[in-house]
C-alpha positions as CSV (number, residue, x, y, z in Angstrom):
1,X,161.6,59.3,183.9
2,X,161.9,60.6,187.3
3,X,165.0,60.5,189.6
4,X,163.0,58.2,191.9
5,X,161.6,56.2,189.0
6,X,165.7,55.5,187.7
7,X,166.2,54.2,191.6
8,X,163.5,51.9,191.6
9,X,164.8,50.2,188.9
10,X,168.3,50.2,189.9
11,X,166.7,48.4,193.3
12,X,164.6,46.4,191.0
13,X,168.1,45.2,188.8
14,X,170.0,44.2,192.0
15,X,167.3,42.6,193.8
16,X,166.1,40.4,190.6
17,X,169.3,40.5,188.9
18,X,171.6,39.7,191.5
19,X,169.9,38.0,194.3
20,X,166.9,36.1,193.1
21,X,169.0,33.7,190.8
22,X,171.1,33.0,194.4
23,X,167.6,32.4,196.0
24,X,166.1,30.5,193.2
25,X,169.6,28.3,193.6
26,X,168.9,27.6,197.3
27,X,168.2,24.3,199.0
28,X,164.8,22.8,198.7
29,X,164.9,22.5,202.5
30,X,166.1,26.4,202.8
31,X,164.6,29.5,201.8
32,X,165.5,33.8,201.0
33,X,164.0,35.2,203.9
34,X,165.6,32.2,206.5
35,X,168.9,33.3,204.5
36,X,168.3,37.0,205.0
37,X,167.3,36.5,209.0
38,X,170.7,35.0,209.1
39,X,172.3,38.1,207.6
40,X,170.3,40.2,209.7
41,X,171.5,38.4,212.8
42,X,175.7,38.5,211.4
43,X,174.7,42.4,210.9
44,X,173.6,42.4,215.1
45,X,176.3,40.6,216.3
46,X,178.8,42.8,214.5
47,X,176.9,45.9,215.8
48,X,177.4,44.4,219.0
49,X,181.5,44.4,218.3
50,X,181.5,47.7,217.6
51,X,180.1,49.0,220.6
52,X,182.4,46.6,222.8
53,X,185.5,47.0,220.5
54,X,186.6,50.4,221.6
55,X,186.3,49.4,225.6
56,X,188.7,47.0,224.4
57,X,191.0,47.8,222.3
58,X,191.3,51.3,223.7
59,X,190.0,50.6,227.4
60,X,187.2,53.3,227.1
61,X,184.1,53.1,228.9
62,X,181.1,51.0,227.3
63,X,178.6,53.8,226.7
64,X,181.7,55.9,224.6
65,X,179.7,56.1,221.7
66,X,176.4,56.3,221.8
67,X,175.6,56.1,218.6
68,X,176.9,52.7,218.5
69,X,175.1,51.8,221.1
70,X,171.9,52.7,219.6
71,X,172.5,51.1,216.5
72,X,173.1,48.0,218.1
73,X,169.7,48.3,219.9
74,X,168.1,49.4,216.4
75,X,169.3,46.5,214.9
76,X,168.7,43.9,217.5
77,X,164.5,45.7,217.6
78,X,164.7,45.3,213.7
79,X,165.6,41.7,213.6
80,X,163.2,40.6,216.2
81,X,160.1,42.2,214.2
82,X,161.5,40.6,211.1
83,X,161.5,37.1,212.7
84,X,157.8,37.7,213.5
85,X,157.4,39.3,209.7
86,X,159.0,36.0,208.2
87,X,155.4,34.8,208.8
88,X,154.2,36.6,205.7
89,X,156.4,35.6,203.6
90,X,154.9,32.2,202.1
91,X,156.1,30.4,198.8
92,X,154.4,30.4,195.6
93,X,152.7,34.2,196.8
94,X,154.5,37.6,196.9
95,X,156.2,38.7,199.0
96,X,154.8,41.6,200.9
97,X,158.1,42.3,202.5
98,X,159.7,43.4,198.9
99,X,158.2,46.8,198.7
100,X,157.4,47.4,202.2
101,X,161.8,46.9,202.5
102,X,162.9,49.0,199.5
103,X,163.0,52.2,201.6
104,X,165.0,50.7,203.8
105,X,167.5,48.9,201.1
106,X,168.2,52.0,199.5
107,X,168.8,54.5,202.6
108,X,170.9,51.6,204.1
109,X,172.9,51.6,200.2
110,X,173.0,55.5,200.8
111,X,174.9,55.3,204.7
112,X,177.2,52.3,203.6
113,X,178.4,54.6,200.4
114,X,178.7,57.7,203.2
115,X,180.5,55.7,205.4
116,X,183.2,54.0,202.9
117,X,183.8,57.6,201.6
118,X,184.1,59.5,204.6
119,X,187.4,60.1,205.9
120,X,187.8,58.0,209.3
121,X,190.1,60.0,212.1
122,X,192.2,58.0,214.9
123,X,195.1,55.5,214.2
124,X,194.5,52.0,213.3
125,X,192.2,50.8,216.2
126,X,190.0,53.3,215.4
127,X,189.8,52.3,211.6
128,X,189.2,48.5,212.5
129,X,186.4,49.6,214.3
130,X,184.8,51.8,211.1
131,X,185.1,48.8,209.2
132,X,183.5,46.6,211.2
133,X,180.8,48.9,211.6
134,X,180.6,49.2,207.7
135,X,180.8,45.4,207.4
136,X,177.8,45.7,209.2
137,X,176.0,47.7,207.3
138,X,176.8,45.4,204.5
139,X,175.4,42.4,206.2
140,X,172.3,44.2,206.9
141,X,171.7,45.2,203.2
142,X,172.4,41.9,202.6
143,X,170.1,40.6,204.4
144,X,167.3,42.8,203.5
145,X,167.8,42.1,199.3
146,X,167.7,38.3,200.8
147,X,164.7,38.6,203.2
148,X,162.9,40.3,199.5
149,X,162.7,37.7,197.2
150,X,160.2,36.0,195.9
151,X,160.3,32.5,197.5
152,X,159.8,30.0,194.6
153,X,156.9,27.3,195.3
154,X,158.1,23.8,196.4
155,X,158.6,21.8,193.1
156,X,156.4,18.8,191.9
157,X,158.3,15.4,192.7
158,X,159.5,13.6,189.9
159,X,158.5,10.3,189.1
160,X,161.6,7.7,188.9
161,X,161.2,4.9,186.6
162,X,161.1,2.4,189.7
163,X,157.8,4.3,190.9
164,X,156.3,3.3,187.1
165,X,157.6,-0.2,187.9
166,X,155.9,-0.5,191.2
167,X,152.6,0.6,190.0
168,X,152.1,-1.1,187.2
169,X,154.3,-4.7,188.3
170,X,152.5,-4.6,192.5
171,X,155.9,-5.6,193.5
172,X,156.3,-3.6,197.1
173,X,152.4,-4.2,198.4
């Protein structure tokens, strides 16, 4: 077994192991991918703290990090496309967004493990905003095991015993 055949299935474990029994447990009237788009949008607007934080906890200018600011506008691009991908996504069929996202989850799993084990410079205010960048980075894998499920088809109504009793009695005609 290869290296990337052992990471497959560690993807595969998470996503099926971990997060389909919480998307199997959802609402009738909700659904993965409506759970991962709201992951996907906490991930943005936490993005979009970290590039105002430092400008005002530390009164720098706006455009101090850059990289910030570009992962803010990644992240806002990304979750606009994935709105229009939700589309695909239909229950009782596969989802096509499963495969198409592992890439994705498992670089995004590789920067959040680099980022919690790097060594973060600066005093307090600087730390705060690391980890708000790194809770973002959670949100957004989050949301992207979520967005990958398999959305189960809607289930059969049951019959009640009153909807016996009206068919064969012709009481409510």
């Amino acid at each position: 077994m290869t290296l990337a055949e052992i990471i497959q299935r560690i993807d595969d474990l998470i996503l099926d192991g971990l997060f389909q029994p919480v998307a199997n447990r959802l609402p009738a009237n909700s659904s993965s991918m409506a759970l991962g788009l709201s992951f996907e949008l906490g991930s943005v607007i936490l993005q979009a703290a970290c590039v105002i934080a430092p400008s005002l906890l530390f009164g720098l200018p706006l455009g101090f990090i850059p990289s910030a600011i570009f992962g803010f506008l990644v992240s806002l691009v990304f979750f606009l496309v994935c709105q229009k991908l939700s589309a695909l996504v239909r229950p009782g069929f596969l989802n096509p967004l499963r495969a198409q996202l592992r890439a994705l989850r498992l670089i995004g799993i590789a920067f959040l493990v680099y980022d919690l084990c790097r060594a973060h410079p600066g005093g307090q205010g600087y730390n705060l905003w690391w980890r708000l960048d790194e809770l973002s980075q959670l949100t957004f894998i989050i949301g992207l095991y979520f967005m990958a499920c398999e959305v189960s088809p809607p289930k059969p109504r049951h019959e009640t015993q009153w909807d016996g009793f009206n068919k064969t009695h012709r009481v409510f005609e």
